[in-house]
N, C-alpha and C positions, 0 to 999 in steps of 0.2 A: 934917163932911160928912153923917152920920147925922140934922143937924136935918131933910133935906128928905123925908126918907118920911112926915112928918105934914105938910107940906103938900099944897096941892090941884094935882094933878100933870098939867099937860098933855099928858104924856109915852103916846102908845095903847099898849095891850096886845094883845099878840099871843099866839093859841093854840100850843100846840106843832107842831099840821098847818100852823101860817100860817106859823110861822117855819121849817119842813124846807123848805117850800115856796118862802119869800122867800131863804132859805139856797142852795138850787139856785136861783136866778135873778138870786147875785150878792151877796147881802145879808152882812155879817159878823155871827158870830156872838162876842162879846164876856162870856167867862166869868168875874166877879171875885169867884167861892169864894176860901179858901184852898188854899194848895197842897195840903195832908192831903186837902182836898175834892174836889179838882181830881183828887189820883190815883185817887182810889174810881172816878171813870167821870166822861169829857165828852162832850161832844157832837163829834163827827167834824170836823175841821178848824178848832173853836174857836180863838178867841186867846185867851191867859188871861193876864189883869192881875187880878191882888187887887185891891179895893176900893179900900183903903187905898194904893195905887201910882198909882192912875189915873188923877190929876191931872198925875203926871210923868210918865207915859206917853203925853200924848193925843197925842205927836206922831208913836206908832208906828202911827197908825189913819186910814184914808183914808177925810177928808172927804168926798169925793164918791159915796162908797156908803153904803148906809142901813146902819145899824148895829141889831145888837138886844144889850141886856144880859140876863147869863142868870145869877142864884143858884141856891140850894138851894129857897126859895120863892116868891121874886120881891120881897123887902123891900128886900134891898140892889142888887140889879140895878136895882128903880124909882129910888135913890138915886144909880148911879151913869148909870143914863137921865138924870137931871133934870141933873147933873154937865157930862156931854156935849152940854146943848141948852146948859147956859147957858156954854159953851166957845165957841160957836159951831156946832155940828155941827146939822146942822137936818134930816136922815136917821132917828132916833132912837126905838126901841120897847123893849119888856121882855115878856121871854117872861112871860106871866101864868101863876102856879105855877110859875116855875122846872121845874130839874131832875125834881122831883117828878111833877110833870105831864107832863112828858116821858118820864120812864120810865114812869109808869100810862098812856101810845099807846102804850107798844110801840115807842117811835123808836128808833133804833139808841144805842148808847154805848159808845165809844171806852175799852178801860182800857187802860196804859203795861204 
């Protein structure tokens, strides 16, 4: 699954204000940190699938809304982007800079 972050990805990126924004207007937001990562702080109403699960998961995720993947920088979220198009899912963004970028706006973060 990690071959596709070095290819050339048709996968858009999206700002962190794009994706608060696409997030209230419906969009899901799709977190595949690990758990240890996942509890530090996510993003508010996230769904969180590991990376590495995400393939036997795709059926918890509904097609017909756009979806965005979110990591810690945005390497393995692009991977599990590209994962998602080529499943079918034809909705499909990556928060650019992940998490990181997310917390350097100031956007809210959910911790358990």
């Amino acid at each position: 699954m990690f071959r596709h972050i070095f290819n050339q990805s048709s996968v858009p990126n999206v700002s962190p204000e794009q994706a608060s924004l696409k997030q209230k207007a419906g969009a899901i937001i799709v977190d595949v940190r690990e758990p240890s990562e996942w509890q530090e702080g996510h993003i508010n109403n996230a769904i969180h699938i590991p990376l590495g699960s995400l393939s036997r998961q795709l059926s918890e995720l509904d097609r017909s809304r756009e979806i965005i993947t979110v990591c810690c920088s945005g390497q393995r979220s692009m991977a599990a982007a590209q994962t998602l198009q080529q499943a079918g899912f034809s909705q499909v963004s990556n928060l650019a800079g992940g998490m990181n970028a997310w917390i350097r706006q100031r956007l809210p973060v959910r911790k358990p």
